[in-house]
N, C-alpha and C positions, 0 to 999 in steps of 0.2 A: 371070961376074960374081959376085960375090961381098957375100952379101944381108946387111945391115948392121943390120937387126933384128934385139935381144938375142932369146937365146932366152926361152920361153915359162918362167914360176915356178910351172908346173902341168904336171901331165899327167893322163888320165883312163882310169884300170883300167877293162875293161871285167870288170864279175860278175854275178852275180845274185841281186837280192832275192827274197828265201823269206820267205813265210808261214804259216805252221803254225796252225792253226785248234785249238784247246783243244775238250774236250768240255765239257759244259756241267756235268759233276762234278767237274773237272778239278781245281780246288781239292785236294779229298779224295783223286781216284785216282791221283796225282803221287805223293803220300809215301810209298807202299815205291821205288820206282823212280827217284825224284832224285840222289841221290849217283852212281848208275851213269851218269843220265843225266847230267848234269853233269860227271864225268869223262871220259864221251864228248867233251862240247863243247869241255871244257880242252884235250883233245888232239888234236883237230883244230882249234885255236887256233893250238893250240905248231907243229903240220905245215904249218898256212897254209893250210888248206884253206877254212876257217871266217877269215871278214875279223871280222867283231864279230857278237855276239849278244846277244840281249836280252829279256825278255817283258814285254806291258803288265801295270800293276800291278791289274788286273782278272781277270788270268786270261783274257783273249780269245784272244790268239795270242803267237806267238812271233816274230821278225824276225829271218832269218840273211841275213848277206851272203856268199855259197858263188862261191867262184871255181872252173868247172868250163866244161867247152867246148859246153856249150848246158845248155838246159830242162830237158831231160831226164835228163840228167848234174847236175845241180842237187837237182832232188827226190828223184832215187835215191840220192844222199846221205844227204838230211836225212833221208827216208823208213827209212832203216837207223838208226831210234836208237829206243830201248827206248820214250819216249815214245808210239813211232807202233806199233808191236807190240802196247800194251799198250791202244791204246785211249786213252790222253791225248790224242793230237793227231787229232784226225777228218778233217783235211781239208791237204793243202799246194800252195802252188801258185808259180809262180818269175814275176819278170819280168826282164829285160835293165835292169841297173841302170850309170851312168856314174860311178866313185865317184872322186871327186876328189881328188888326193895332189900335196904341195909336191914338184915334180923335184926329180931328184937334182943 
């Protein structure tokens, strides 16, 4: 039989939300290191690796939506960005996020 309900006008990626924890000079310790890091994020924008990124406007943290195939694979990502090298970001942590996108 053949099921007569339209298809669904969504579908849900599954990623993962990343949080990146700033240090608490982070204001100040970011500015040699921004433009690299930044170029980082563009480019893993442009590859899709990176869904959106963002930082509050306090300097707290950072919010990446990283599609990778768990947890782990998540922050070893974000974890490789000069940011976290350098002492900018002190802490990151991911959770299983359902991000919602119009079907095709």
């Amino acid at each position: 039989m053949i099921d007569p309900s339209p298809a669904p006008a969504y579908a849900i990626e599954p990623v993962w939300f990343v949080e990146a924890t700033y240090a608490p000079d982070a204001a100040e310790t970011r500015t040699p290191f921004r433009a690299e890091h930044l170029a980082g994020v563009v480019g893993r924008l442009q590859a899709g690796i990176y869904v959106d990124v963002g930082a509050f406007a306090d300097v707290s943290a950072s919010i990446i939506l990283v599609r990778a195939a768990d947890a782990a694979e998540a922050i070893a990502i974000v974890s490789d960005d000069i940011y976290m090298h350098n002492g900018v970001w002190v802490e990151v942590r991911a959770r299983a996020f359902g991000r919602v996108t119009a079907a095709d």
